[in-house]
C-alpha positions as CSV (number, residue, x, y, z in Angstrom):
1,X,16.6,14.5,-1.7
2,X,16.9,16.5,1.0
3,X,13.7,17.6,3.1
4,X,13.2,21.1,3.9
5,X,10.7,21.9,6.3
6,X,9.8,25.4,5.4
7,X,5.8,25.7,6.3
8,X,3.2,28.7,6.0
9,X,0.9,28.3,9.1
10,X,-3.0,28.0,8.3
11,X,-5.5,30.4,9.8
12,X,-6.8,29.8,13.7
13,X,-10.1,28.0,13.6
14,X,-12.6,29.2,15.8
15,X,-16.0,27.3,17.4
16,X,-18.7,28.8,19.0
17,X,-19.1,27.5,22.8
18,X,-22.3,26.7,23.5
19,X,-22.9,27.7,27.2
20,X,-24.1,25.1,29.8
21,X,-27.7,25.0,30.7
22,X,-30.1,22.7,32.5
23,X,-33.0,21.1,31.6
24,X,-35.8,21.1,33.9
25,X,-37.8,18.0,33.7
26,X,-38.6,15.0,35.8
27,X,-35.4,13.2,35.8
28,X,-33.5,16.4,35.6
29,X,-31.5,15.5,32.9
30,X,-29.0,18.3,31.6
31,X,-28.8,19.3,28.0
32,X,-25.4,17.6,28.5
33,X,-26.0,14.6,29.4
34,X,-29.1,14.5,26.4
35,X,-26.4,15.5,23.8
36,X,-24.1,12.6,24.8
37,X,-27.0,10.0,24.4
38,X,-28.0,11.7,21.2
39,X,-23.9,11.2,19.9
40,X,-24.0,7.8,21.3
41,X,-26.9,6.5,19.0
42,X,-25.7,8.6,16.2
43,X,-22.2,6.9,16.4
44,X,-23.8,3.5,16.9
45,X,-25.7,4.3,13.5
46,X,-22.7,5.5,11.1
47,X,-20.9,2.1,12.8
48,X,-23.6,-0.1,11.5
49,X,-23.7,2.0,7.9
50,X,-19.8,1.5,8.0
51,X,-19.9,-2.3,8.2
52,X,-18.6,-2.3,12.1
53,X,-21.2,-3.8,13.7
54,X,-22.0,-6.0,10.7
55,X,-17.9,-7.3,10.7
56,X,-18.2,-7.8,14.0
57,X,-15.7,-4.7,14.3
58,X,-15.3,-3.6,18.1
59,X,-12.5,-1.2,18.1
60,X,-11.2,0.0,21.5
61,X,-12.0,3.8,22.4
62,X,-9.2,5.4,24.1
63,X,-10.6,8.9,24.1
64,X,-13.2,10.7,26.5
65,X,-15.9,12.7,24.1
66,X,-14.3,15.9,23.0
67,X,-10.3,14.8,23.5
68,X,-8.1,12.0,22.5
69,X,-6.0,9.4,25.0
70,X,-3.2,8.5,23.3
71,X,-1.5,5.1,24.0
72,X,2.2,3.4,22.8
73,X,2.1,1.0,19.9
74,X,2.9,-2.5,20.8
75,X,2.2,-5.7,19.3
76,X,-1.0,-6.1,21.3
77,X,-2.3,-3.1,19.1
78,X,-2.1,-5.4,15.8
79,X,-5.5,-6.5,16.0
80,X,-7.2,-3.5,16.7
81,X,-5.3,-1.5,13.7
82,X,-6.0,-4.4,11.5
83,X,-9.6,-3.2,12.1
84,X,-9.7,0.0,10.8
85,X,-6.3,-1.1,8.1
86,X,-8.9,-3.5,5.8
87,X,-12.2,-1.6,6.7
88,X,-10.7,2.2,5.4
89,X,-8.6,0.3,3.4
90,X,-5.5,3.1,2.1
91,X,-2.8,2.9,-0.5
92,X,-0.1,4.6,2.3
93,X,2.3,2.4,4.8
94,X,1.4,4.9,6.8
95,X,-1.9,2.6,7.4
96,X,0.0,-1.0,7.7
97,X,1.0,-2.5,10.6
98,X,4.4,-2.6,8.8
99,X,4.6,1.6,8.7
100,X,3.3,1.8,12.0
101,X,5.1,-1.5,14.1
102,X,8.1,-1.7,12.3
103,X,8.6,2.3,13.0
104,X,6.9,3.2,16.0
105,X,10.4,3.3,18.2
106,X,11.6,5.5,15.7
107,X,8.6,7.8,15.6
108,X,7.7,7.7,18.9
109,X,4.2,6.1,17.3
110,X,0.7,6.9,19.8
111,X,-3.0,5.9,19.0
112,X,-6.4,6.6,20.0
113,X,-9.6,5.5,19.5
114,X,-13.0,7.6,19.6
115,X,-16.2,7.4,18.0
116,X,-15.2,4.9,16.1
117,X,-12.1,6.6,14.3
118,X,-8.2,5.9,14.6
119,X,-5.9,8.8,15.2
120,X,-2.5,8.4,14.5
121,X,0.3,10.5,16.7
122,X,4.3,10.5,16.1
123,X,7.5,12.3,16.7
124,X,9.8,13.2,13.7
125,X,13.1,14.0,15.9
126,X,15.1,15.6,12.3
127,X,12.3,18.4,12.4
128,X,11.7,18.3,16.2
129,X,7.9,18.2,14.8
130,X,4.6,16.0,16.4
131,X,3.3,14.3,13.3
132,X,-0.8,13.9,13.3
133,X,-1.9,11.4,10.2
134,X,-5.3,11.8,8.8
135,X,-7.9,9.9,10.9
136,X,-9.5,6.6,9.5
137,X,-13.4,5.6,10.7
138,X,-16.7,7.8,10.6
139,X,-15.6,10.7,12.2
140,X,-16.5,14.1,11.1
141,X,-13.3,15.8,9.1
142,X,-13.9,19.0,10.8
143,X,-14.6,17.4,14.4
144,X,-11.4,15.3,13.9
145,X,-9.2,18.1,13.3
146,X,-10.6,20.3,16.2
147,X,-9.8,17.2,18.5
148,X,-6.1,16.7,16.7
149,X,-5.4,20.8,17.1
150,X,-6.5,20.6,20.8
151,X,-4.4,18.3,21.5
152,X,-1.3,19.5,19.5
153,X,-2.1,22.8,21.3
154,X,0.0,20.7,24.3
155,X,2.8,20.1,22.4
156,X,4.1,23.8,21.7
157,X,2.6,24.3,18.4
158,X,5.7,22.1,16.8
159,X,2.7,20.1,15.0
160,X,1.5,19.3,11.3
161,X,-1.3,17.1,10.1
162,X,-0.1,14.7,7.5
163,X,-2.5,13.4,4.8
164,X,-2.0,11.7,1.4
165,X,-2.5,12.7,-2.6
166,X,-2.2,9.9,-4.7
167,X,-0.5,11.1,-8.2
168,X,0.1,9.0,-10.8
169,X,3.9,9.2,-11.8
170,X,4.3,10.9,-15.0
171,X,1.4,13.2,-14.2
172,X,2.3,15.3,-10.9
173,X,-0.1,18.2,-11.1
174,X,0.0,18.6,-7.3
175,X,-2.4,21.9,-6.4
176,X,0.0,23.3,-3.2
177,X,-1.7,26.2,-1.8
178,X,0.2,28.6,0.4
179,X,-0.8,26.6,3.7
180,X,0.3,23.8,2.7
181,X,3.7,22.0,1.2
182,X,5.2,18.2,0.8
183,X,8.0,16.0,2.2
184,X,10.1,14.6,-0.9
185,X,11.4,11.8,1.3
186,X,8.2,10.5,2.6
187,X,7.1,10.1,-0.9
188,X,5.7,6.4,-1.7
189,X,6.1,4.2,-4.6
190,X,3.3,1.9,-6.0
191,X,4.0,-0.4,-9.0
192,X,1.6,-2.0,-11.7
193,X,2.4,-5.8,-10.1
194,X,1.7,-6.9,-13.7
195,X,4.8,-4.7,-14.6
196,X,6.5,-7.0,-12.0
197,X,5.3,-10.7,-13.3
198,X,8.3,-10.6,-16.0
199,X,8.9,-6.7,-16.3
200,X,7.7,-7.2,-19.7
201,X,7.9,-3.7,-22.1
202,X,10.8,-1.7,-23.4
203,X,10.7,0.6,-20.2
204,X,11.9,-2.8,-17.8
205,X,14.3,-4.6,-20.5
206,X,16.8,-3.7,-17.8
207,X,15.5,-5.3,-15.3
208,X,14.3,-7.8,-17.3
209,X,17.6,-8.9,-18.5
210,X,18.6,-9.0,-15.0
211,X,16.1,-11.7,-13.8
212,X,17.2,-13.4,-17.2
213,X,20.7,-13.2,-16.2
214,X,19.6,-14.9,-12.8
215,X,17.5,-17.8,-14.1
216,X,20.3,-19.0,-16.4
217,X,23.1,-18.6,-14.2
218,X,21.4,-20.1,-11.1
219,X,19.2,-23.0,-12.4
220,X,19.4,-24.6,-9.0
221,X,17.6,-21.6,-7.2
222,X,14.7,-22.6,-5.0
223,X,12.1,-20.8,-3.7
224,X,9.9,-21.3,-0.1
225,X,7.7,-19.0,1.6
226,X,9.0,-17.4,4.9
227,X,7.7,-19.9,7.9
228,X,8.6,-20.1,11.6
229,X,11.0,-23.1,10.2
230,X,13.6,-20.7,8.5
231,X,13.3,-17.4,10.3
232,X,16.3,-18.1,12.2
233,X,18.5,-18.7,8.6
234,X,17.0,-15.3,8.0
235,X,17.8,-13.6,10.9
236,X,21.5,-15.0,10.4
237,X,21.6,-13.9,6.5
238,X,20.1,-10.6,8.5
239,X,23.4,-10.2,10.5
240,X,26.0,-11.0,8.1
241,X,23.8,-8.5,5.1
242,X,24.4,-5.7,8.1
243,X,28.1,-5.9,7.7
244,X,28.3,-5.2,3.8
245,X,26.6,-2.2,4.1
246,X,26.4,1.4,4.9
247,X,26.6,2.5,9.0
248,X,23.8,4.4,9.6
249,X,21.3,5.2,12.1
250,X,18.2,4.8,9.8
251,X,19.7,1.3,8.3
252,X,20.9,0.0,11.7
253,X,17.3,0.8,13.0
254,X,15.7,-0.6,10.3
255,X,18.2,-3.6,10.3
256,X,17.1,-3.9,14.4
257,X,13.7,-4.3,13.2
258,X,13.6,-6.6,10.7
259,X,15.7,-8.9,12.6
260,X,12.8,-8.5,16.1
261,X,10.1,-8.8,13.3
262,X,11.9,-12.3,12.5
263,X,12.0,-13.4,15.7
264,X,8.2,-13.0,16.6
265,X,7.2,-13.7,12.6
266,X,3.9,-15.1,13.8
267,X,2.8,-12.0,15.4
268,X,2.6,-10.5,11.9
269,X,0.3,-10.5,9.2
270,X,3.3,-10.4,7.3
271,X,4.0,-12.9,3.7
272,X,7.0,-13.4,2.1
273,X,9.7,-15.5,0.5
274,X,13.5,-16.4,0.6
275,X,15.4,-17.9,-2.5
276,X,17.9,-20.1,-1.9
277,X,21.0,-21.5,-4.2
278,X,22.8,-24.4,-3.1
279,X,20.9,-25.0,0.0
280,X,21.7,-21.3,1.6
281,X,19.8,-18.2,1.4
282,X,20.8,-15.6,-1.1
283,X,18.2,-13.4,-0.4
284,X,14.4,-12.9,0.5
285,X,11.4,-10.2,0.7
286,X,7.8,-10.0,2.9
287,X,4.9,-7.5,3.1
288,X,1.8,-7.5,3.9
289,X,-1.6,-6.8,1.5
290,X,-4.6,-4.7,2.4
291,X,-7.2,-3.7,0.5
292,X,-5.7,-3.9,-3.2
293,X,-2.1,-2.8,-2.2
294,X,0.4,-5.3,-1.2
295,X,2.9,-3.6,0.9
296,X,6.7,-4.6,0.6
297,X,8.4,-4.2,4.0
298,X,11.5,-5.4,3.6
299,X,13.9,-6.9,0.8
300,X,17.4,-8.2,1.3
301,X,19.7,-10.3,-1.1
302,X,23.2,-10.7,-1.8
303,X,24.3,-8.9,-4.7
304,X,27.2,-11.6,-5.0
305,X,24.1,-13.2,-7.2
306,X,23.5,-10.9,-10.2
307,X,19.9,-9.9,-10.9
308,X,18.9,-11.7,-7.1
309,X,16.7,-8.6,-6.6
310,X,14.9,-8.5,-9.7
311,X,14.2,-12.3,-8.9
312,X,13.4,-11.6,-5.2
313,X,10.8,-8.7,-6.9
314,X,9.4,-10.8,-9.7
315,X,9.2,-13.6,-7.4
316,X,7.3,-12.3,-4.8
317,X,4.7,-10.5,-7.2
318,X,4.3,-14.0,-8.7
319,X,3.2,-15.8,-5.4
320,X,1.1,-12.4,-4.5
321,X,-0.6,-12.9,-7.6
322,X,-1.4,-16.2,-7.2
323,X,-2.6,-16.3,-3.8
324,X,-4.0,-12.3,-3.5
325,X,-5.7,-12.0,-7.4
326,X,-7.2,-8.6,-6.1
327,X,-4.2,-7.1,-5.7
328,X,-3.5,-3.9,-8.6
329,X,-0.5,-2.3,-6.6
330,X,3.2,-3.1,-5.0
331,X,3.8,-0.3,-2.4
332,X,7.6,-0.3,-2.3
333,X,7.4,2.5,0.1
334,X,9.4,5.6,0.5
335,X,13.1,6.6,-0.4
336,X,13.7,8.6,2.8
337,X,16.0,11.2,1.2
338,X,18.2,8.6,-0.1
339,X,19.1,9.9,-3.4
340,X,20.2,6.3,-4.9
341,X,17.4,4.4,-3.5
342,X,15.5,7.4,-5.0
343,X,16.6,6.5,-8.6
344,X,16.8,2.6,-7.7
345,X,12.5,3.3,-7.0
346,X,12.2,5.3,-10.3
347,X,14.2,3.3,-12.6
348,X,11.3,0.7,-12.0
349,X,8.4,3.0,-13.5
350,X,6.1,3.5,-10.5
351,X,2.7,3.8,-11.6
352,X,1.2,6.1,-8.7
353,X,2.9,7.9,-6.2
354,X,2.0,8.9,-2.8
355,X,2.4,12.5,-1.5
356,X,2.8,13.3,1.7
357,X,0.9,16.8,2.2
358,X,2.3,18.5,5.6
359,X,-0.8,20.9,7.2
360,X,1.1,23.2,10.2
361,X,-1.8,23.1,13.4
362,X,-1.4,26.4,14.6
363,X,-3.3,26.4,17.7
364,X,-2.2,28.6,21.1
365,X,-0.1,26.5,23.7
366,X,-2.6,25.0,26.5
367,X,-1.0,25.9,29.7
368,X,-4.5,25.5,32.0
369,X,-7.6,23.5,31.3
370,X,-9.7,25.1,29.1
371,X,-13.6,25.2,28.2
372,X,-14.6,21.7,26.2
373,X,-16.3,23.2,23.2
374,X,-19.4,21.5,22.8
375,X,-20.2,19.3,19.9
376,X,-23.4,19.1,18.2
């Protein structure tokens, strides 16, 4: 479906400016300077209630009190988002390392870290609109946003705030208020992974006839998780799946991606699986879990094999299962506007969906420093 980016701005904020002053005493210590010890320990405390200091959680800051520092995504940044991925554990790629490493060329990805909180910057270049994700750590909402709309005030007002409403999928009573609307294609999809043992029930017989079809047409199908040792059959099965399907930019990037993500597998903290038939690969799928959500990044197969998705789907729920019992949800992510994959994502009954709710920040362009507004 088509996205249509047609937004009501919300009302200007406004925050009182408290003026500076100076505290007379011995040491001749500022109000300033007493506010930032003050916010120090106070941060130190909500880190400790949070579990950081307990987990042994350092994350980086980035930011200078009262703005953010942005810096580019790169692999180095995995452990650090890891931190704040499975302590504010979310049900949204948008919070993976997938949806963030595997797309950050693509949406220009930034981050920042302050007060123990990760802010989340990108670039959507169809809209020619700065995408801000809601924050994850112990941040104040209301601080967070006055620190995201002052620093969207440098990028022209072409700016929205992004943050998720989990629906379930038969039951989308979504409350959109005249500030606010939704992107259809950045709409997830999260699955029951009971559904996807053996897509028992009437509403999978499809499917389920499919992974039938597979399993007695190809008894000699084998299955091994992804290792270091077969990335490079993968990354050749990669190349060849490239040239059955459609040219485009968003499957040639993602196509790019998935074959880099082979090449450094390691890096990830990505699981998966390939099947094979006769020795080659026919097909194979990885993810990653966090929280109770396992994520599925990519899937491939070779349609040659009738029902080899429904096995590479069953399959992989199977040996997530097994090793993740916690896990409730598949995240199969989004359909990106593509109006088949859209029905290929519904005609296996999603259980929840994710909604993408798209805030405009309409602050005043910042053309010369301007007073910090002081917090506390």
């Amino acid at each position: 479906m088509k996205s249509t980016w047609n937004f009501t701005p919300i009302n200007e904020k406004t925050n009182d400016i408290m003026q500076d002053s100076h505290y007379d005493c011995q040491l001749g210590e500022t109000i300033e300077s007493v506010r930032q010890q003050i916010e120090l320990m106070t941060t130190l405390g909500d880190c400790m209630s949070a579990g950081f200091i307990q987990k042994n959680i350092n994350p980086i800051e980035s930011g200078l009190i009262g703005q953010l520092q942005f810096s580019k995504v790169t692999r180095s940044s995995i452990p650090d988002l890891l931190q704040f991925f499975n302590t504010f554990n979310s049900r949204s790629c948008d919070y993976s390392i997938g949806g963030i490493l595997m797309w950050t060329d693509y949406f220009k990805y930034e981050i920042a870290f302050l007060n123990s909180t990760l802010f989340i910057k990108g670039y959507d270049k169809e809209s020619d609109l700065f995408l801000y994700y809601s924050p994850l750590g112990i941040m104040d909402k209301n601080e967070a946003l006055t620190l995201i709309e002052k620093d969207a005030a440098y990028n022209g007002n072409k700016a929205v705030l992004i943050s998720d409403i989990e629906t379930k999928f038969d039951n989308q009573v979504i409350n959109i208020s005249e500030t606010h609307e939704y992107c259809d294609k950045w709409m997830e999809y999260l699955y029951d992974i009971e559904k996807f043992l053996h897509f028992s029930g009437k509403k999978m017989e499809k499917k389920r006839n499919h992974l039938n079809y597979f399993l007695k047409h190809y008894p000699d199908y084998r299955i091994e998780a992804i290792t270091t040792g077969n990335t490079a059959e993968l990354i050749d099965f990669t190349k060849r799946f490239e040239k059955t399907h459609i040219d485009s930019d968003l499957f040639n990037y993602e196509s790019r991606q998935t074959l880099e993500v082979l090449k450094q597998y390691d890096s990830f903290p990505f699981e998966g699986l390939l099947i094979r038939i006769n020795g080659n690969v026919v097909g194979y799928s990885f993810g990653e879990k966090i929280g109770d959500t396992f994520f599925v990044h990519v899937e491939k197969g070779d349609i040659a094999f009738q029902g080899v998705y429904q096995m590479l789907a069953s399959s992989l729920a199977q040996y997530v299962n097994d090793k993740h019992p916690e896990v409730k949800y598949l995240n199969r992510e989004e359909d990106m506007g593509n109006e088949a994959l859209r029905k290929s994502k519904e005609s296996y009954h999603p259980s929840l969906l994710i909604n993408k709710r798209i805030q405009v920040l309409n602050r005043e362009l910042v053309k010369e420093p301007q007073a910090e507004t002081k917090i506390g």
